[in-house]
N, C-alpha and C positions, 0 to 999 in steps of 0.2 A: 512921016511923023504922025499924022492923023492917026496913018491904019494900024500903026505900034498902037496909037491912044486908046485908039476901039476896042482893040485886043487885049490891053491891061485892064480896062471898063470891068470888059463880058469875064475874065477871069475873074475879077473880084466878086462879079455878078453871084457867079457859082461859088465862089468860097463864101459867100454871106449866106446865099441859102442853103448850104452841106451844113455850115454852123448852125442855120437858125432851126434845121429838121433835126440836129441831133445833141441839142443843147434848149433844156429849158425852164423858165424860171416854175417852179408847182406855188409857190406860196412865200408870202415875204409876215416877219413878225419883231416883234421885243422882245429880246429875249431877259425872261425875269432875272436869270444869274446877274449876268454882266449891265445889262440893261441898252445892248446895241441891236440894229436895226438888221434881219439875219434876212439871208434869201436861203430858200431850202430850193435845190438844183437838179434838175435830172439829166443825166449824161449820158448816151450812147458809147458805148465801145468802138474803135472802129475798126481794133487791130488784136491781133494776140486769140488764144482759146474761147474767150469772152467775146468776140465780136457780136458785138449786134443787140447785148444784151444792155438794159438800160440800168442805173445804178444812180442812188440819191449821196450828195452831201449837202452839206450846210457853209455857207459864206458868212462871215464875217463876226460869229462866235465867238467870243475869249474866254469862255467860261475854264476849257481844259487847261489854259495859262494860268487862268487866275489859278486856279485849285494848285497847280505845279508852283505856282508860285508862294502860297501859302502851307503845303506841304515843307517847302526849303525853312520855309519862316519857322514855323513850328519845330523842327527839326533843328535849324540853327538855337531856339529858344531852349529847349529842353537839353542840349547840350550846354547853354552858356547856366542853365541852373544844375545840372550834373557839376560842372566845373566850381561854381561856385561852392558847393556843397565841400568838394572836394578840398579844393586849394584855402576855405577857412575856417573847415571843422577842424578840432581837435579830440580825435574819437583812440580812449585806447585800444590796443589790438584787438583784445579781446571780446568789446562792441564791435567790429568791423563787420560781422555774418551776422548783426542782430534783425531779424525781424520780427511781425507778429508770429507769422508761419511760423518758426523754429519756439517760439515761447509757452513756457507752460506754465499758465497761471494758477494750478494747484489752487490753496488757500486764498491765491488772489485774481480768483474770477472777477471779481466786481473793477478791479484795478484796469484790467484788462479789459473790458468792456464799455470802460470810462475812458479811455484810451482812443478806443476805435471809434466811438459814437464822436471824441472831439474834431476827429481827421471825418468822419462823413457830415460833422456839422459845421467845418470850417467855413468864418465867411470875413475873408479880409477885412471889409468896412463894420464888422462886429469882433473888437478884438475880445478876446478872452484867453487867461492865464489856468494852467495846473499846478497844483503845489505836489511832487509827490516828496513825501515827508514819512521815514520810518530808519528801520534796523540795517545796517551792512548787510550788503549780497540778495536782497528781497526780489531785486528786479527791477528797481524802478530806472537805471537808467538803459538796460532793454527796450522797456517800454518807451521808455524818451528820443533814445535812436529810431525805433520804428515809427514813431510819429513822424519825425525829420524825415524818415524816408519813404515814408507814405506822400507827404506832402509833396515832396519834389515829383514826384512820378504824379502829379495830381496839375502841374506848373507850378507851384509855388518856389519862391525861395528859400532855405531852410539851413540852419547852420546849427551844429550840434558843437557845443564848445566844453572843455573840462577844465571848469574854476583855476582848478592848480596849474592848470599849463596855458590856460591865459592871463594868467596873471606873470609865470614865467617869460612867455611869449614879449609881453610888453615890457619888460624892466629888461630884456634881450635887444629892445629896438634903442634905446639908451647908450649901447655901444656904441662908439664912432662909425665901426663896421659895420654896422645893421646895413642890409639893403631894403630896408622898411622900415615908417615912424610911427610913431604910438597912433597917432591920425590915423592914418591906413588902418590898423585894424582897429578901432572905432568903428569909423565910417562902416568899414563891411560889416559889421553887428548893427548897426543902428538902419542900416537900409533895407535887411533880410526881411523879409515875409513873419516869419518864424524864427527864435532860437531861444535854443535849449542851453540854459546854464545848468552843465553837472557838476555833482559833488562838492554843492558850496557847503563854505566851512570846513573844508577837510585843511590839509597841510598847507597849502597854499597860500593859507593867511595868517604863516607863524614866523616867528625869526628862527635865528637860529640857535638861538639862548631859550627857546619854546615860550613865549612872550608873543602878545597877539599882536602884530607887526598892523601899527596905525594907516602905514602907507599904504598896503594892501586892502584893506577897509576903506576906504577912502575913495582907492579907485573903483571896486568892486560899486560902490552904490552910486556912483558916478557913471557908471555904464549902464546899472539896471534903471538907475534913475530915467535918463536917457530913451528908456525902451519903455518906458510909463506911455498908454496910451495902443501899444500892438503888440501881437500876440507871442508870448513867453512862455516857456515852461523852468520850473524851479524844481532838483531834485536834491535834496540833504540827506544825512545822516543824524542832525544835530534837533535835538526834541526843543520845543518852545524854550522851555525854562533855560535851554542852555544858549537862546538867544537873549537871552536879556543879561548876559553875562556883560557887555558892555552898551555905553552909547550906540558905539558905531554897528555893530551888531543888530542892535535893536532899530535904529535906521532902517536898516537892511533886508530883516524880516519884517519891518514892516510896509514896504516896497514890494515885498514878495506876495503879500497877500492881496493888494490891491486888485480885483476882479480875478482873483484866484477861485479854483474849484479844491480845496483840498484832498489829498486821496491820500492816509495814513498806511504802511506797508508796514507791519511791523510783524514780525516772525522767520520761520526760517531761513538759514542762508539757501539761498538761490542754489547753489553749487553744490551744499549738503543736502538739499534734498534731493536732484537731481543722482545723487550718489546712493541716498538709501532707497530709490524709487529701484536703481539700477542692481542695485543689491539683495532687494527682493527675489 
């Protein structure tokens, strides 16, 4: 038993010093990423094409974690604000391809330029509003879809909603069948980063006798009210004077204006000039 014990010693003897001639530590630090305690390693080969050659890694690093980890995170985020975008805009088809790129601001350079300077001045804890206020077909809700989708591609949240089919949207949740309650889409308008009310005052706030339906008014500044305080964009068709057509009306633009930047569109249809541009 002794001489087994000798023999086990003297072997381990040799495997401590085969490890300690080809294993060793160059330098130990902090590392600033992660903020853990690293050994940087030099290693002998001792097998394969490589033999013999010596080769550094590093101990006890998590920096490449953390990154992989925060890569998922961001990834996972700009998905769930894609999602959001998607699942509570109300954009009609033919906004669905709007961006800057495709937009031609013709007579409305400055529109366009007002536009993009508010997506490169965005600053969450500074809310600010645009009013784009003018003629049918000018562009301005182009312009308002590619803010919404500038923003998201930025992380923000952004919801581009059209008056008349939110206001459909919710007197929809009223059915017994609804699989959703007025609450729900509230909530997701009042939580967004950004959103865009288009085409207020169009159809969506009439009966069907053409009589300006009170209910509709009602809720309408009930939502914008709501949104007093972050950042909004407003696009109409309907000139000042034709807001002061009633109380509730005039409620409403005046909620609109509240830390509004104005930006008047008023001139050609969008689609007609595009036509006589093509027609040249």
């Amino acid at each position: 038993m002794e001489a087994l014990e000798a023999i086990n010693q003297t072997i381990q003897k040799v495997l401590n010093t085969t490890m300690d001639s080809n294993f060793q530590i160059v330098r130990e630090y902090v590392c600033e990423g992660c903020g853990n305690k690293v050994q940087v390693i030099r290693t002998k080969a001792l097998l394969g094409p490589n033999k013999g050659e010596w080769f550094e890694s590093k101990k006890g690093c998590d920096c490449e974690v953390i990154e992989l980890i925060q890569k998922q995170q961001q990834e996972a985020k700009k998905s769930r604000i894609n999602r959001i975008f998607e699942e509570n805009s109300l954009i009609n088809p033919a906004l669905r391809e709007a961006t800057f790129e495709n937009f031609e601001p013709g007579e409305f350079r400055l529109a366009y330029e007002k536009a993009k300077k508010y997506v490169d001045e965005f600053d969450i804890n500074k809310p600010r509003n645009l009013l784009f206020q003018g003629t049918f077909g000018t562009g301005k809700s182009h312009l308002s879809v590619s803010i919404a989708k500038a923003l998201t591609e930025k992380g923000y949240t952004a919801i581009f909603i059209s008056t008349p089919k939110l206001l459909t949207k919710i007197r929809n949740t009223y059915n017994k069948d609804s699989e959703i309650n007025e609450e729900q889409v509230i909530n997701a308008l009042a939580n967004a980063d950004l959103v865009v009310f288009d085409d207020i005052g169009a159809e969506g706030i009439y009966e069907e006798n053409g009589r300006i339906s009170g209910w509709a008014l009602q809720k309408l500044f009930e939502i914008i009210d709501q949104r007093a305080g972050k950042h909004n964009i407003y696009t109409t068709n309907l000139t000042s004077a034709e807001f002061e057509r009633t109380k509730e009306l005039q409620r409403i633009f005046s909620r609109m204006l509240m830390n509004s930047e104005p930006i008047i569109m008023n001139g050609t249809d969008y689609r007609r000039r595009k036509f006589l541009k093509e027609a040249k």
